[in-house]
C-alpha positions in Angstrom: 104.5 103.3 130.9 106.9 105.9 129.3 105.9 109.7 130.0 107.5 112.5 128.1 107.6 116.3 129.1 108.0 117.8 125.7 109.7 121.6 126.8 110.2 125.1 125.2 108.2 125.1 121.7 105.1 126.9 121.4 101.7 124.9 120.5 99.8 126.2 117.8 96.0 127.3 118.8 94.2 127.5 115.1 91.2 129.1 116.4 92.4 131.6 118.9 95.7 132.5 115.9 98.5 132.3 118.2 100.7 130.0 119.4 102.0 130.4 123.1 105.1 129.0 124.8 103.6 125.9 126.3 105.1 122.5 127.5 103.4 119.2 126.6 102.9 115.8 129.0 102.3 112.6 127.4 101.7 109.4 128.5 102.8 106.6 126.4 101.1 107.9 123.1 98.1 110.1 124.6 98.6 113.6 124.8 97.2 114.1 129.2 98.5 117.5 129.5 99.4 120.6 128.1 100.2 123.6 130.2 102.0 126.8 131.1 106.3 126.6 130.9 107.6 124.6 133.9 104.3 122.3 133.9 104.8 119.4 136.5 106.0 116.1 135.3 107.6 112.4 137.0 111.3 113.1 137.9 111.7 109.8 135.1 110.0 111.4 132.3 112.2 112.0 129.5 112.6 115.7 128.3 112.4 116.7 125.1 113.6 120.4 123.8 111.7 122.0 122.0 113.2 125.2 121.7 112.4 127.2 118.5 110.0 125.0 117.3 106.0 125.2 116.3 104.3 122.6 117.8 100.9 121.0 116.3 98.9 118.3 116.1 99.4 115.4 113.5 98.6 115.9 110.5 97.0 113.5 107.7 97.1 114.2 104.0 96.7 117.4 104.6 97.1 118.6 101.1 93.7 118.0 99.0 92.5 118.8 96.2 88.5 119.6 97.4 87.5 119.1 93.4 89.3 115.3 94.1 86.7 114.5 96.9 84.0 114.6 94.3 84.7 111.2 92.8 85.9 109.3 96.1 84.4 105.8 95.6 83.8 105.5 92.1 86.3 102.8 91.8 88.2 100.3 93.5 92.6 100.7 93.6 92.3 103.2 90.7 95.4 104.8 89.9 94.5 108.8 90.0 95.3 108.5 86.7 92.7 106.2 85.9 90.2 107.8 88.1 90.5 111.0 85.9 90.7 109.7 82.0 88.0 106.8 83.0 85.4 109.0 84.6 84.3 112.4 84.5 86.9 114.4 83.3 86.8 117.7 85.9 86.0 115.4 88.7 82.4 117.1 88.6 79.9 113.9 88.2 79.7 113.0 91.8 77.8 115.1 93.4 74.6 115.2 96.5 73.1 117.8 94.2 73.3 119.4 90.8 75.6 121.9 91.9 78.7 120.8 90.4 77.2 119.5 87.2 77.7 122.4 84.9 81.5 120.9 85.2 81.0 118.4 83.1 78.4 119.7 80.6 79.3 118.9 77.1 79.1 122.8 75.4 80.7 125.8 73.6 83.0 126.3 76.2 85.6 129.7 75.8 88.3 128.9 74.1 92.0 130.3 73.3 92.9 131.0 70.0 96.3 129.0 69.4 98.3 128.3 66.3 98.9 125.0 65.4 102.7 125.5 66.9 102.6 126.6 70.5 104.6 126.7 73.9 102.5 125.2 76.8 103.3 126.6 80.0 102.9 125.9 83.4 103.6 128.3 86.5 104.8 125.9 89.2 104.7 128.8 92.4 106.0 126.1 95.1 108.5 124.5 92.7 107.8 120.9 92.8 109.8 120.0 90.0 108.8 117.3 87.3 109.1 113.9 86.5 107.5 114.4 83.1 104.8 116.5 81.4 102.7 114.7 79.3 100.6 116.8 76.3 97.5 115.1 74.9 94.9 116.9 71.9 91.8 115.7 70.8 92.0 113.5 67.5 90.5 115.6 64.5 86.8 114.8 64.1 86.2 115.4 67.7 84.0 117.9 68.6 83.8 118.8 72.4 80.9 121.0 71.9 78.9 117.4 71.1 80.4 114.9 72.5 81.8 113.9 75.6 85.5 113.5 76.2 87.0 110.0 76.4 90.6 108.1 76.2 90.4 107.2 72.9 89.6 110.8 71.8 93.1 111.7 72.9 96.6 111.7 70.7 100.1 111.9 72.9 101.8 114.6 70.9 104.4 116.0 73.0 105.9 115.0 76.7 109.3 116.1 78.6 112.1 114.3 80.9 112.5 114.9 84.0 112.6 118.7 84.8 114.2 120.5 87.4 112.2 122.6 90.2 111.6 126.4 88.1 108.9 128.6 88.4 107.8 127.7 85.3 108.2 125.0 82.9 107.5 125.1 79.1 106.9 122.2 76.0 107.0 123.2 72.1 103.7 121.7 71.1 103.2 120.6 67.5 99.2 120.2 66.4 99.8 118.6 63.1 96.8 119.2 60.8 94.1 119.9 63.5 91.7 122.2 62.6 88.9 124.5 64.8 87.8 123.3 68.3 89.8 120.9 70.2 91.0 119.7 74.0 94.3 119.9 75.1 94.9 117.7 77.8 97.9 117.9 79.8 99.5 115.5 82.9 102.2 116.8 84.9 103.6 114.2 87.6 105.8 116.0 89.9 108.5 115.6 91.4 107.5 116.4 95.4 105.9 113.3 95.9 104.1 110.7 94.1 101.2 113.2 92.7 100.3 114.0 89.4 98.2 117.5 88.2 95.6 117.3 85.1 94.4 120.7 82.9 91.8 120.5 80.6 91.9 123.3 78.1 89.9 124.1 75.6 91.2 126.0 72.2 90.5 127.0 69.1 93.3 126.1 66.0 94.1 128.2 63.5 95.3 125.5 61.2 98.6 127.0 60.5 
């Protein structure tokens, strides 16, 4: 069986907050040792260096969204997209208790005040970059203080190319006619990987 001595890095200890110089055995897949610099290993194990690195262990999906979790299970090979826009729309209605349910309460939410031609913006701190943003509002007649926010509530009124990593990114928004209370609902896929973001936002139009 292939053994690897794995020298020079330091491993990272999460609960102690450090990470010491420390050399690493392993036995065909399995991790059997890790010890001191200069720990003891077969004269045929092949030596890895690992000098200047941090070593830790594997990692899997390791960025979530918690809010996400909420609706695990609720369908079968959804698309996120789908998973959002087909159920509840802040990800709130699965829950072991009514903690989370004020999420998705139909109300009087705050609003912004907005004219009826705006710039949407989006602060993007880690620079992931876009394939496209995609800018939805609520169809007049729709009152998200009464009803409950579906699909076919929603009106594609402005959406981007692709857009290169910035810390911010920015779409003229035109809101026709619209009157009073409405949703805008906005997708941005980015670029990073295959993973999209979702804002609900609630607003208020002056009509001009």
């Amino acid at each position: 069986m292939q053994t690897t001595i794995v020298r020079g890095g330091r491993v990272l200890d999460i609960r102690a907050h450090r990470a010491d110089p420390a050399d690493i055995l392993i036995t065909g897949d399995t991790i059997t040792e890790i010890g001191a610099p200069g720990l003891a290993a077969p004269a045929d194990a092949t030596a890895v260096d690992a000098s200047g690195t941090l070593l830790q262990p594997g990692l899997i999906n390791a960025h979530t969204h918690a809010h996400g979790n909420l609706a695990k299970g609720m369908g079968d090979l959804w698309t996120l997209e789908l998973l959002l826009t087909a159920g509840p729309w802040i990800s709130g209605g699965r829950t072991q208790a009514p903690r989370y349910n004020a999420l998705d309460t139909v109300g009087a939410w705050q609003m912004a005040a907005k004219d009826n031609r705006f710039t949407l913006t989006i602060t993007d701190q880690a620079r992931h970059g876009a394939d496209y943003l995609l800018v939805y509002i609520t169809k007049q007649g729709f009152d998200p203080a009464t009803q409950r926010l579906g699909w076919g509530n929603l009106e594609l009124v402005a959406q981007t190319g692709k857009l290169a990593p910035a810390g911010q990114y920015q779409v003229a928004v035109n809101a026709g006619s619209r009157t009073g209370r409405h949703i805008v609902y906005t997708i941005w896929q980015a670029s990073h990987l295959d993973q999209s973001y979702y804002f609900c936002s609630d607003v208020n139009f002056s009509g001009r």
